[in-house]
N, C-alpha and C positions, 0 to 999 in steps of 0.2 A: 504494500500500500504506500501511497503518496504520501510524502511529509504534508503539515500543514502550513501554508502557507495564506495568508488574511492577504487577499489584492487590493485593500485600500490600506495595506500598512502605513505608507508616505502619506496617505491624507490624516491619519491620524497621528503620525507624530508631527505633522504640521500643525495639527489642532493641539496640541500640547505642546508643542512652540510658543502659537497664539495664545494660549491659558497662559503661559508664565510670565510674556510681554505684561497682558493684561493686567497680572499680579504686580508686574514690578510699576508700570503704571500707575494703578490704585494706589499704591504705597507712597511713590513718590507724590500725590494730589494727596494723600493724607497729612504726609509730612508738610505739606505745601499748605494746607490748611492748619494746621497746628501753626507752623510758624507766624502766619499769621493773626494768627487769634493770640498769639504770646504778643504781637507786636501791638496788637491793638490794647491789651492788658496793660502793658507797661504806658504807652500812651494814657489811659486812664487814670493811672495812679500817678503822672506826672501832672496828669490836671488835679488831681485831687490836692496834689503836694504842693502845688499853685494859690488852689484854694483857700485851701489851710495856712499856708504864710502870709496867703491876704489879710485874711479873718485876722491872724495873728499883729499883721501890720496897723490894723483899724485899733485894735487895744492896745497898740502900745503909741506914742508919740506921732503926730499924724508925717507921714512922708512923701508928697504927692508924687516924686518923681518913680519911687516906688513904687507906690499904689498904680501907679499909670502902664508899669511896667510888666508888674502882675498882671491889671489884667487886660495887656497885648498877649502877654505870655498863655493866659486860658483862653483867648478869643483864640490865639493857631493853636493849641491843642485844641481845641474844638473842631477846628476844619481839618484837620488832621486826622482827628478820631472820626468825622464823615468820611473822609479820604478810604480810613482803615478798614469801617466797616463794608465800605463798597470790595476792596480788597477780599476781605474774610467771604463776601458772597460769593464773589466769583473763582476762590476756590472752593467752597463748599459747592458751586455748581458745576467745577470743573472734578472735586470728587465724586458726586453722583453721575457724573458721563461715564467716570473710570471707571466706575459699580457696575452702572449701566451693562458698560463692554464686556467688565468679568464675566457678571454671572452670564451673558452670551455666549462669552467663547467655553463657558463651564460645561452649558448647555449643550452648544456643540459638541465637547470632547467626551461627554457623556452620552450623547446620540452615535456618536462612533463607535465607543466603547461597548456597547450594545449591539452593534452591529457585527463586533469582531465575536462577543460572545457567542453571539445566533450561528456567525458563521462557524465556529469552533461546534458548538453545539450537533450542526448539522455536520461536518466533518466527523467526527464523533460516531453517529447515528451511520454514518456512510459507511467505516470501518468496522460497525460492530454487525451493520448489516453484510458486507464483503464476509466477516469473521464464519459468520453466521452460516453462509452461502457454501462457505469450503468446508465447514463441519460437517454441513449437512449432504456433500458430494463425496465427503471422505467416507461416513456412516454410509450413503447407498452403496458407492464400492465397497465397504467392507461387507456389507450385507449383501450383495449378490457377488460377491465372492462366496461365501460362506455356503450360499446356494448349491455353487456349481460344483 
């Protein structure tokens, strides 16, 4: 009997190619996303930190070059944190494309995988029916041997 051999082998390690791109994709849009959401954090707490030495600057001795200073310095954290969070969107929407793609090519390579089963399956079935066929031509010769 034939070895077995699956004739869409190449497309399915093409499709497990594509799954790992995919993977390495996603992760880099995750990490892409993290870093952003950190940049926008620290943005936050430098406004905050703005704040607070404002607040801090009203009860202590009035200093208006100061005061003026701070808060130019919160009006651009401000725009800055719009700037960020537009940022954090568009890699949160550039991770769900990534996802998107994953679970596709997951899909894919699990629709092949399936395929290679079935066809192993039926190879399988093919040889045990061949098996089958030679037992049962070996047992009539020996049985009209036995005959004669």
């Amino acid at each position: 009997m034939k070895k077995f051999r699956y004739s869409m082998e190449n497309i399915l390690r093409i499709k497990l190619r594509l799954e790992d791109q995919a993977k390495l994709s996603y992760a880099r849009a995750r990490n892409r996303l993290t870093v952003e959401e950190d940049k926008l954090q620290n943005l936050e707490d430098k406004k905050s930190h703005y704040e607070q030495e404002q607040r801090e600057q009203i009860n202590c001795k009035l200093n208006i070059k100061k005061m003026r200073q701070l808060s130019e310095a919160i009006d651009i954290m401000k725009q800055k944190i719009e700037n960020q969070k537009v940022a954090v969107k568009t890699a949160a929407q550039n991770l769900e494309i990534a996802r998107v793609r994953l679970n596709n090519a997951m899909i894919e390579r699990k629709a092949q995988e399936r395929l290679k089963e079935k066809a192993w399956q039926d190879y399988l079935s093919e040889v045990n029916a061949q098996e089958q066929k030679e037992i049962d031509e070996r047992n009539s010769f020996n049985y009209n041997g036995l005959l004669l």
